[in-house]
C-alpha positions in Angstrom: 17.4 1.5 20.0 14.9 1.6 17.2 15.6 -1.4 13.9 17.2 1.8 11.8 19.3 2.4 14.7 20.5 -0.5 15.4 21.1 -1.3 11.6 23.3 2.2 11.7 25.3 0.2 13.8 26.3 -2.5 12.1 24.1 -5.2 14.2 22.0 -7.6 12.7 19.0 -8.9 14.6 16.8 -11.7 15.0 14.3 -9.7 13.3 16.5 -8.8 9.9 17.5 -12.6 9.9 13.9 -13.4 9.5 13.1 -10.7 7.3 15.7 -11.8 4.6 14.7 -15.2 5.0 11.5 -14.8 3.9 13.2 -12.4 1.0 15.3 -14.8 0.1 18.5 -12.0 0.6 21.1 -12.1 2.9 20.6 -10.5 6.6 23.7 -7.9 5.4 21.4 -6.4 2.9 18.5 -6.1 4.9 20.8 -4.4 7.9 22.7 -2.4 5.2 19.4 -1.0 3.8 17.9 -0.3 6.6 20.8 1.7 7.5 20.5 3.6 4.4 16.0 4.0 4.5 15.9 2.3 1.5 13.9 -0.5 3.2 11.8 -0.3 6.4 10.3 -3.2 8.4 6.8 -3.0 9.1 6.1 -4.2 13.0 5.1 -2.1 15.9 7.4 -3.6 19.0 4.3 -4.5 20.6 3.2 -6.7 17.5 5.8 -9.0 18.1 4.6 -12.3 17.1 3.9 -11.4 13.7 6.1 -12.0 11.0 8.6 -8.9 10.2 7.2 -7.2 6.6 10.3 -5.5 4.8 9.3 -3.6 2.1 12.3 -1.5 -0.3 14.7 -1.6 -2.4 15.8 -4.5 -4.2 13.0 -7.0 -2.5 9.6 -8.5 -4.2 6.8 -5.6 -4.2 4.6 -6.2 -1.4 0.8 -5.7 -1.4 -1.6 -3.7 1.6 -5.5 -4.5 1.5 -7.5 -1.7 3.0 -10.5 -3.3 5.1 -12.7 -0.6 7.5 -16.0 -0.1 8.5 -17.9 3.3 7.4 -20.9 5.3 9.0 -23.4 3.2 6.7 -21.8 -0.8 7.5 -20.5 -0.8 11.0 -20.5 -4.8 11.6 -17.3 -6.1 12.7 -17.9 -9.6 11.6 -17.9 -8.5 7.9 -14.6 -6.9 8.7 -13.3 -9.7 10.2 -14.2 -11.8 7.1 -12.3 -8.7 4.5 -9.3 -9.4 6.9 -9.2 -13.2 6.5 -9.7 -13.0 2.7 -7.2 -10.3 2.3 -4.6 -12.3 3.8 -6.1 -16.0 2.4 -5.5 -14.1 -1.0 -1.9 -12.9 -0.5 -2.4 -9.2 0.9 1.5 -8.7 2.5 -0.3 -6.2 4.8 -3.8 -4.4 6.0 -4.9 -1.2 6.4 -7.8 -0.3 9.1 -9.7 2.9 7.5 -12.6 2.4 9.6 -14.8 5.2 9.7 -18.0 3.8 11.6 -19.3 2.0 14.7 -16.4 1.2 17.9 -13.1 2.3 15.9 -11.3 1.7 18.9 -12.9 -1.8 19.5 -12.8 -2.9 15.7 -8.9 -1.4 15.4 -8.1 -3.7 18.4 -10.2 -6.8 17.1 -8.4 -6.7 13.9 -5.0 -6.3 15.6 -5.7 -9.5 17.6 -6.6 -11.4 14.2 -3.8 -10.4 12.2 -1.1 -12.1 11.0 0.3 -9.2 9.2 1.4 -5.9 9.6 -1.9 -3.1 10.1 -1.7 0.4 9.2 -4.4 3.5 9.8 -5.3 6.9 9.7 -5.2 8.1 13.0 -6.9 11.9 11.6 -10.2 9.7 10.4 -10.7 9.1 14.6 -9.9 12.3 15.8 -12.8 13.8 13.3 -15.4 11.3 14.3 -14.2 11.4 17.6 -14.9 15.1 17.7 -18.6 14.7 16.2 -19.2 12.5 19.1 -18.1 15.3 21.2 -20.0 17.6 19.9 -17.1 19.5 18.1 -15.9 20.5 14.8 -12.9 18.6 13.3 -11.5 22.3 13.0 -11.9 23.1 16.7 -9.8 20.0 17.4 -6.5 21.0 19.6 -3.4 20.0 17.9 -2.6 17.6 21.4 -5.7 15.9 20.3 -4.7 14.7 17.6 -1.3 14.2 18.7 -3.1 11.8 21.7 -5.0 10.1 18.6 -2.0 9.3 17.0 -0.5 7.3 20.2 -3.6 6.1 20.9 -3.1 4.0 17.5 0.8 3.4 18.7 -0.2 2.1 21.8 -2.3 -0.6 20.8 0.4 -1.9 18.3 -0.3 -0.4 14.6 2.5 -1.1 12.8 2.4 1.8 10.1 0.4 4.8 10.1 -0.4 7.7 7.6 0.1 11.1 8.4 -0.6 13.8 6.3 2.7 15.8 7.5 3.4 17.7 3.8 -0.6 19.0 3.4 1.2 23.1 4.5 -0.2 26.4 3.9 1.8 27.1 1.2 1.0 23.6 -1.2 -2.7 24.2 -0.4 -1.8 27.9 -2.0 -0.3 26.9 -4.6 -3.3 24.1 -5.6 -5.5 27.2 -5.1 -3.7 28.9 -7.3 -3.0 26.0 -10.2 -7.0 25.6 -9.7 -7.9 28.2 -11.4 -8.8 28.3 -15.3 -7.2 24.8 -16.7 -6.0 24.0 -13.6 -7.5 21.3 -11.0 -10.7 19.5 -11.5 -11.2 17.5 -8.5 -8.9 19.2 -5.6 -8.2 17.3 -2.8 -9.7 13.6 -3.1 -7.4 12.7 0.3 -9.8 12.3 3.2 -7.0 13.0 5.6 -5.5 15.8 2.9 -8.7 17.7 3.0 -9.6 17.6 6.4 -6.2 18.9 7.6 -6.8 21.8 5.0 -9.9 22.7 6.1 -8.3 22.8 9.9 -6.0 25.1 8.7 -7.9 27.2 6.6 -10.3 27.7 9.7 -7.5 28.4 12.3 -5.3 30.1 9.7 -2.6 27.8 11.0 0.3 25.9 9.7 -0.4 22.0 9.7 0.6 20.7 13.4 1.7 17.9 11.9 4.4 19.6 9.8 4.6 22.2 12.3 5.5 19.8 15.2 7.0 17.1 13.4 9.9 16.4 15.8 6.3 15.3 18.5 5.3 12.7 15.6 8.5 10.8 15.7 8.8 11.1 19.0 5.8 8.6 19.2 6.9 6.7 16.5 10.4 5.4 17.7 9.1 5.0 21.0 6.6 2.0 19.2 9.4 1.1 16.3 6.6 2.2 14.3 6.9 3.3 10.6 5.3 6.5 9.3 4.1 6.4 6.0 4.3 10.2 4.6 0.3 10.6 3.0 -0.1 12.5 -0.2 -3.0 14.8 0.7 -2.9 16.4 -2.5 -2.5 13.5 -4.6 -4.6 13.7 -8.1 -8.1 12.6 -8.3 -8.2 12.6 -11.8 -5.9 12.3 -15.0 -6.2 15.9 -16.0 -4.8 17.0 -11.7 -1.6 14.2 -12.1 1.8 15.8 -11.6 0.9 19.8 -11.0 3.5 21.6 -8.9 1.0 20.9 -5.6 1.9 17.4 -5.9 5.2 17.8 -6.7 5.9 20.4 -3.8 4.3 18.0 -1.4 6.5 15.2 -2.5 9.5 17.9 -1.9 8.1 18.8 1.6 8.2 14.5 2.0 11.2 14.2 1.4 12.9 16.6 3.8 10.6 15.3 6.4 11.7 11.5 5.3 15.5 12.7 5.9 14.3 14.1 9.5 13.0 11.0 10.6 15.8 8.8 9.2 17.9 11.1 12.2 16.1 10.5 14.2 16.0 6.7 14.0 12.2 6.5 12.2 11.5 4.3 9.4 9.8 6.6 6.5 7.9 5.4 3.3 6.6 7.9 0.9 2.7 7.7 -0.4 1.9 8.7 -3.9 -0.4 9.3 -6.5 -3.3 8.1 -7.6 -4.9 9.0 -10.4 -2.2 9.4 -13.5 -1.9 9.0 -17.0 0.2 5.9 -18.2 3.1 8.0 -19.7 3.6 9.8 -16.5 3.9 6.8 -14.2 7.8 6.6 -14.8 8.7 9.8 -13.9 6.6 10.4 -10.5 8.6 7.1 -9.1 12.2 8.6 -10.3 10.9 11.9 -8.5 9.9 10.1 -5.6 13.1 8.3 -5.5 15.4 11.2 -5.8 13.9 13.6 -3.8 12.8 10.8 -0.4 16.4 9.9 -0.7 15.4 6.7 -2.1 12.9 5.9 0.5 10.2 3.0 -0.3 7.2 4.1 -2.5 3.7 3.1 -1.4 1.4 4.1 -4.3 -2.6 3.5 -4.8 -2.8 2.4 -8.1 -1.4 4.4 -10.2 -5.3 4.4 -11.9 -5.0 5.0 -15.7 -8.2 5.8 -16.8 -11.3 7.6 -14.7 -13.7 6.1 -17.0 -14.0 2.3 -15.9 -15.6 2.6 -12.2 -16.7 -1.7 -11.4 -13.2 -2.0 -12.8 -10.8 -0.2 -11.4 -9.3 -3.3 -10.2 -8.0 -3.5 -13.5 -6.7 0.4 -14.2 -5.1 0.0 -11.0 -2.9 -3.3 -11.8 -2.5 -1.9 -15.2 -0.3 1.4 -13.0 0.8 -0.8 -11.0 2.9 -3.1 -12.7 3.8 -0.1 -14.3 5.4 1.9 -11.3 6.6 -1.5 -9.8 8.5 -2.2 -12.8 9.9 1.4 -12.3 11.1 1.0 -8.3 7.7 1.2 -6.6 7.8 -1.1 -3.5 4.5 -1.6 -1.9 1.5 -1.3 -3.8 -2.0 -0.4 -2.0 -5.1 -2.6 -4.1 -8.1 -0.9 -5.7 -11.2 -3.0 -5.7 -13.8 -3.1 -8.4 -15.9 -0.9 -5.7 -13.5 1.7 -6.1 -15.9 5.0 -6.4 -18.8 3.6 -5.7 -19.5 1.8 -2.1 -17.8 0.0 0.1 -16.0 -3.2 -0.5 -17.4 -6.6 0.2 -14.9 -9.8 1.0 -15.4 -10.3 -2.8 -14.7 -7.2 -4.1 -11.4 -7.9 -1.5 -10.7 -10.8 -2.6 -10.5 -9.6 -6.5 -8.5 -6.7 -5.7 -5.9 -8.5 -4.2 -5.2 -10.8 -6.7 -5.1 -8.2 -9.3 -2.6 -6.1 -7.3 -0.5 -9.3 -6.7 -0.1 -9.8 -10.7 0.4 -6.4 -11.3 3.4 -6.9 -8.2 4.8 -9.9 -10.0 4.7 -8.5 -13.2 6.6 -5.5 -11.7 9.2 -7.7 -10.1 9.8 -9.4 -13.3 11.1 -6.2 -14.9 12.4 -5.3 -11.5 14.6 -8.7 -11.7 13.9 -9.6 -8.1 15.4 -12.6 -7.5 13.2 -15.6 -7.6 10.2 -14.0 -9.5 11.2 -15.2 -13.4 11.9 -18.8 -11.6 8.2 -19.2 -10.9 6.9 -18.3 -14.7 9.5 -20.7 -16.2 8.1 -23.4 -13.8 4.7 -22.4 -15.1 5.7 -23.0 -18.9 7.4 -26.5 -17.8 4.2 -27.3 -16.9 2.1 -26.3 -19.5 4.7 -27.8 -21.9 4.1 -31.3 -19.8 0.4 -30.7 -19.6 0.6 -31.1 -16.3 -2.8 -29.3 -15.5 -2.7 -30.1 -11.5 0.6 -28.5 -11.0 -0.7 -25.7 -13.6 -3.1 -24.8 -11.1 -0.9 -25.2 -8.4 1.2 -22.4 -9.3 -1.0 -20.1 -10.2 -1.5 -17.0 -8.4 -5.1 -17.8 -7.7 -5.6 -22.3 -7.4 -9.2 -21.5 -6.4 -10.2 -19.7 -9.7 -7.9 -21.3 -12.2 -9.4 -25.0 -10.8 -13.1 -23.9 -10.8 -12.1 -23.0 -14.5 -10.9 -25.7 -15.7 -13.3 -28.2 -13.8 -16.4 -26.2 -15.1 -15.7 -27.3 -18.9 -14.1 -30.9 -18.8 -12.5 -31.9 -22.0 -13.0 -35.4 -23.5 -9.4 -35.4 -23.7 -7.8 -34.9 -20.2 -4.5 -34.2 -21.7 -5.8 -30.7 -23.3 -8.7 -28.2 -22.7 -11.7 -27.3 -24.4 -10.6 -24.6 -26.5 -7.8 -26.0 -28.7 -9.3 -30.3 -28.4 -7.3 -32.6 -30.7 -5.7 -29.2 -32.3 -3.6 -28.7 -29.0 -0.7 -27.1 -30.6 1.3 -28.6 -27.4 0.4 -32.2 -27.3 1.0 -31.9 -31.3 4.7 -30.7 -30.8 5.3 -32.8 -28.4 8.9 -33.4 -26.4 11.3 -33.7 -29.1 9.3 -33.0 -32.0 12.4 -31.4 -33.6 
């Protein structure tokens, strides 16, 4: 029996103990939500000795780091180093989107060194693998994909992407919405436009969509969660929320209420690129037409005019569609649109997607989140600066900081001095 299965019927595990444990919720909610595919648990049953990742309804917004080689930086080693940053700096879980060198070899490696869930993109490896072959994506069989896919299973990923709602008739109706006012960018999905372009070629339905009952079929077999891709997601401000995206999303959801029959935890991917004052509504939709199954959105970015910072448009959307019900939120780096990511550019990302999480959770009132920024101002209000630091989402920066400008008067910092409106009020100054 699969964790949704087994939830269904009324058992509580080892595995949802843990879970709620480290959620700080009881094991009842974690069974009775799983239940319901309002939370999943990220872990393939062959990833075992990792530590069970739920991710839903009602518990803190988790984070996923994407990490991956391409066809210009192959090294492993500098992959490797993204993987042990991402998790130093909080990441919840990774994502392998490697698209150079050994993908079979480097997907395994970082597997080994994990200790939290991984995710991928099983289409990215049945393209290249087809190059190597001498082939076409297009003239790929749908069974080689389908063997990609369980390829990925097999060796223990605990989540992958699948763009399942990419069909004939949402590519239409882009096409369609394209012209005139309509799209400016198209598809920006790597996996969205390569499944396109296999069915424009074949003039086929999507085998993904078309032979979804196969997908989960490999899925419960690993315990492995699905995570529904937007392939048409917006690329830009002006695409956000046109009736391709939102027919997608539909398509998701009925596919979301399949695999929750079936025993298969489901999490929705969404958008992307989005103006601020749309942010609230795409999570409501996503909410009522998945069923209420976990949102896993990139971003939202709010602005396509800050590329070196998209770290920060991407925080800025979302603490926005955390605060709203998001649940897992993917980072952007400062790299975003313009090479690959170094550890550094990792690192940052992180962190900014963690404060955007928190802030999220604060609105969200996830148990446990408020507690730590009232610590924080006890602190402050002590001028306790070493257990400032401590509770800071990032020690390392916040003590380089402070150590970089020493005050004369270890009590206060060099910006305010003697004025420190603090150690002027004082405890019991009134």
């Amino acid at each position: 029996m699969t964790r949704l299965e087994l939830a269904r019927s009324g058992r509580i595990t080892d595995e949802m103990e843990e879970a709620a444990a480290s959620e700080g919720a009881t094991a009842e909610y974690i069974r009775k939500e799983l239940a319901e595919g309002t939370v999943i648990i990220a872990r393939n049953i062959i990833r075992g000795s990792i530590r069970p990742l739920a991710i839903g309804r009602g518990l803190r917004t988790k984070i996923n780091a994407n990490i991956g080689s391409s066809e210009d930086r192959t090294d492993p080693r500098e992959e490797l180093e993204k993987l042990k940053v991402a998790v130093e700096a909080g990441a919840d879980a990774v994502m392998d989107l490697s698209t150079g060198g050994n993908l079979d070899g480097l997907r395994r490696l970082i597997l080994d060194e994990s200790p939290v869930p991984v995710g991928t993109v099983p289409i990215y490896q049945a393209a290249l693998d087809a190059k190597k072959r001498g082939k076409s994506f297009v003239q790929l069989e749908p069974e080689e994909i389908f063997d990609t896919i369980e390829r990925h299973a097999g060796d223990g990923v605990d989540f992958v992407t699948v763009h399942c709602g990419v069909t004939l008739s949402a590519v239409g109706r882009m096409k369609k919405d394209g012209r005139g006012n309509g799209r400016i960018m198209g598809i920006v999905s790597r996996g969205g436009a390569l499944t396109a372009e296999w069915m424009r070629f074949n003039g086929k339905e999507n085998p993904l969509y078309e032979e979804f009952p196969r997908l989960l079929k490999i899925a419960k077999k690993y315990d492995m969660v699905l995570s529904l891709g937007d392939g048409l997601r917006p690329g830009c401000l002006k695409d956000a929320t046109d009736g391709a995206q939102i027919e997608e999303l539909s398509t998701l959801g009925g596919l979301a209420g399949r695999a929750r029959e079936e025993g298969v935890g489901v999490m929705i991917e969404g958008p992307g690129h989005m103006p601020i004052d749309q942010i609230e509504a795409n999570v409501l939709l996503e909410k009522q037409l998945c069923h209420g199954a976990p949102f896993y959105v990139l971003g939202p970015l709010v602005t396509d005019i800050a590329p070196g910072y998209d770290h920060i448009t991407s925080a800025i959307g979302g603490a926005i569609a955390a605060a709203k019900g998001a649940d897992f939120l993917c980072y952007v780096t400062p790299s975003e649109h313009l090479r690959l990511p170094t550890a550094g550019d990792v690192r940052v990302g992180v962190i900014a997607s963690r404060i955007a999480a928190h802030a999220g959770d604060i609105a969200k009132k996830v148990p446990g989140a408020m507690e730590k920024d009232i610590e924080m101002s006890r602190a402050r209000k002590a001028l306790n600066w070493d257990k400032q630091i401590s509770l800071s989402v990032d020690p390392q920066t916040a003590r380089a900081l402070r150590e970089s400008s020493p005050p004369k008067d270890t009590d206060v910092c060099t910006m305010c001095g003697s004025l420190c409106a603090i150690k002027i009020d004082g405890p019991g100054s009134f």
